[in-house]
Structure formats: C-alpha cells, structure tokens
N, C-alpha and C positions, 0 to 999 in steps of 0.2 A: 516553294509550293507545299514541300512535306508537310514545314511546320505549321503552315497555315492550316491544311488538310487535317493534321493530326490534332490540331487545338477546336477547331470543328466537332471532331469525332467526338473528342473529351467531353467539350460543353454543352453539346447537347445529350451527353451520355447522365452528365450531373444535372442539368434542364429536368430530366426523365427521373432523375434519382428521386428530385425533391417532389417529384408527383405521384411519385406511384413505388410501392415495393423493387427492391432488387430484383427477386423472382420473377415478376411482370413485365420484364426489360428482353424484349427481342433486338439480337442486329438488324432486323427487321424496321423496329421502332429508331432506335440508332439513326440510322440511316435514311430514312423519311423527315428525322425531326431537322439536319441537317443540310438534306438536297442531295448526298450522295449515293452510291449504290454499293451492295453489300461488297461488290469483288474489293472494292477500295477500301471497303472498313477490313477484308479479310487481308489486304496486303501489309497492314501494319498494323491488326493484331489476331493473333489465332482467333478467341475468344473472349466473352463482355471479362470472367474474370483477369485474365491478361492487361486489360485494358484499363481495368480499377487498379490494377497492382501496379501498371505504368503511373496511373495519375496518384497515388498518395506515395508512389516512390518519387517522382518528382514533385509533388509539395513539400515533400519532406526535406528533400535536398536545398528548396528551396528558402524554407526555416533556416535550415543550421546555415545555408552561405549568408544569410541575413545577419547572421549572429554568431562567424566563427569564433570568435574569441575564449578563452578558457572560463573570463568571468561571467559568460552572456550564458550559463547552462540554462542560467534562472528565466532569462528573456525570450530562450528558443521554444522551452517548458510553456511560459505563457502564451507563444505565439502560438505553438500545438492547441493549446487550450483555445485561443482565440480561433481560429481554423475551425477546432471540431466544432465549437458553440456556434460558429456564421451557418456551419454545413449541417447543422445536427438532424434536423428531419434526413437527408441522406444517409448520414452516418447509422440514426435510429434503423434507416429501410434497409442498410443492410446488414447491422449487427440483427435485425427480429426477424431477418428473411432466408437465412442459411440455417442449418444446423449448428448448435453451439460449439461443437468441438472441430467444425470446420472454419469455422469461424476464428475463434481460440488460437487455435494454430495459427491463420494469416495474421493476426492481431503479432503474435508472439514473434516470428519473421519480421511481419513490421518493425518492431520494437525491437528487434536484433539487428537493423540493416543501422535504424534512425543512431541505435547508441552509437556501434562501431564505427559507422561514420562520422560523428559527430568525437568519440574518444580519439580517435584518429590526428581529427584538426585541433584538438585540445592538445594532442601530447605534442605536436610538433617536433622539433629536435629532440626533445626531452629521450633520454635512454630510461626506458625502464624494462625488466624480465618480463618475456612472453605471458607467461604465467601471472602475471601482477594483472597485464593486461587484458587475459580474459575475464580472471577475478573484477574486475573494477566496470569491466561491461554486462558482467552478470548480474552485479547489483544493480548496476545501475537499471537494467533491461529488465529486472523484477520487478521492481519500485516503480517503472513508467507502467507497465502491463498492470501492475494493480489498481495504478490509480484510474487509469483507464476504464478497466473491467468494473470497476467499481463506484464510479461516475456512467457509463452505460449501464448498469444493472438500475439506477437511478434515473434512468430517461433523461440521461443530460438536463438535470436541475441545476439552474442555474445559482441556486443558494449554495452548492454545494463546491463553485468556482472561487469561491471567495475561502472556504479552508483550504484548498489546493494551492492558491496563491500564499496562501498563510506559511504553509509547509515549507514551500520552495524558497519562501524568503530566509525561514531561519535557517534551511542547509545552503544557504548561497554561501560558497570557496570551500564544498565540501571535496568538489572534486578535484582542483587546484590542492587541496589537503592533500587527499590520496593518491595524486601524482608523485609529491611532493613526500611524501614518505616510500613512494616506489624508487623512488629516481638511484642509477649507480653512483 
C-alpha cells in the first residue's frame, strides 16, 4: 500500500508541476489532486521540497540501474537528457520558481549524489586511491552541473540536445580512461 500511496503522492505532485509553478504547489493542492488527505502526505514526507528530492533521487537511481555498466556513462547522460526534455515545463517551474542560489545548490547535490553513485557502480572491484576518487567525481559533477545550468539558462532548447549529445559521444571511455589510469 505504501508504494502505491507514495507513487500517488509523486504523480500527482508532477501532474501539478506541469501546470502551474513550483511556488504555487500546496500539500493542500497534493492532496486533493490525488484523493488523499494531508496527514498521509505528512507521514512520508515532511515537506513538497522533501518530496521533489525523493522523486529525482529515485529517477535518478533509476537511470544509472538502467545503465550500470562503465561504457553506458554516455546512455545514462542521454537518458538524463531524455528525462529532463519529456519533464521540461516541470523542470522549467522549478528552476524559475525558487531563488537561484537555492536552486543552484539542490541542482549541485543532485549532481553529487547521480555521479557518486553512478562512479561507485562503474569502479566495481577496481582498487583505485580515495583521493583519485573524489577527483574523478568532481570532474565529473562539474561537467554534468554545467551542462545542465546551461541547457536551463537556455529554456531547455531543444537544438541545444543535439550538441550535448555530440559532446558525450566523443568523451564516450573517458571515464573507463580515468579509472584505468587510477587503478593500484
């Protein structure tokens, strides 16, 4: 019953998203859109931000399990891509409806949880120095947040998925490289 509960909560949370600004979103509204009542939205999650950080931490997860493999960085990148383009009016209501540097910040966490766990199932057995490994999820975590920020500062144009795709194709086994030079 949770999950059922909880995928209720989500979809009509994303229902709401693509109609109206973030800002504009009561658990109130939540709640109504779905048939249930507030105490139940309040038992699993404090708050609507809570409840967005639940849903693109599990899209996310659900990306890289799509594409664990070390060669797929390229296919999970475009699947992100595919995501934010199906969602983008969402995605637009909420990057134009918070403050940028609040924003900024969950954007950058995002992008710190997707890499880490995604370098994680890449490195596998592979030994490589702590240190290598933060290094190789900073880059990485830089380069997804730019491309990002800078496809959103663009209103997710969609001319602009086809250089993204471009990019990724020619660093496709960059990161299979950079293990691969970490390794003991």
């Amino acid at each position: 019953m949770s999950k059922i509960t909880k995928r209720a909560i989500r979809d009509s949370f994303l229902k709401l998203l693509n109609e109206k600004p973030y800002r504009q979103i009561t658990v109130k509204d939540i709640v109504e859109e779905c048939g249930l009542n507030r105490n139940t939205f309040y038992y699993y999650f404090s708050d609507i931000p809570q409840l967005m950080e639940s849903i693109i931490n599990n899209d996310a997860e659900g990306i890289i399990l799509k594409y664990p493999s070390i060669d797929s960085l390229n296919d999970c990148i475009n699947a992100t891509i595919d995501f934010i383009y199906d969602n983008r009016k969402a995605i637009l209501h909420i990057y134009n409806s918070v403050n940028r540097d609040v924003y900024e910040q969950y954007q950058w966490k995002v992008c710190a949880y997707v890499v880490s766990y995604y370098v994680d199932i890449a490195l596998g057995d592979s030994k490589i120095d702590q240190a290598d490994r933060i290094v190789i999820i900073e880059y990485l975590k830089c380069v997804i947040f730019g491309l990002i920020s800078g496809w959103l500062e663009k209103g997710i144009n969609p001319d602009t998925i086809a250089g993204y795709r471009r990019i990724f194709e020619l660093k496709r086994g960059d990161l299979k490289r950079l293990i691969d030079r970490c390794k003991k």
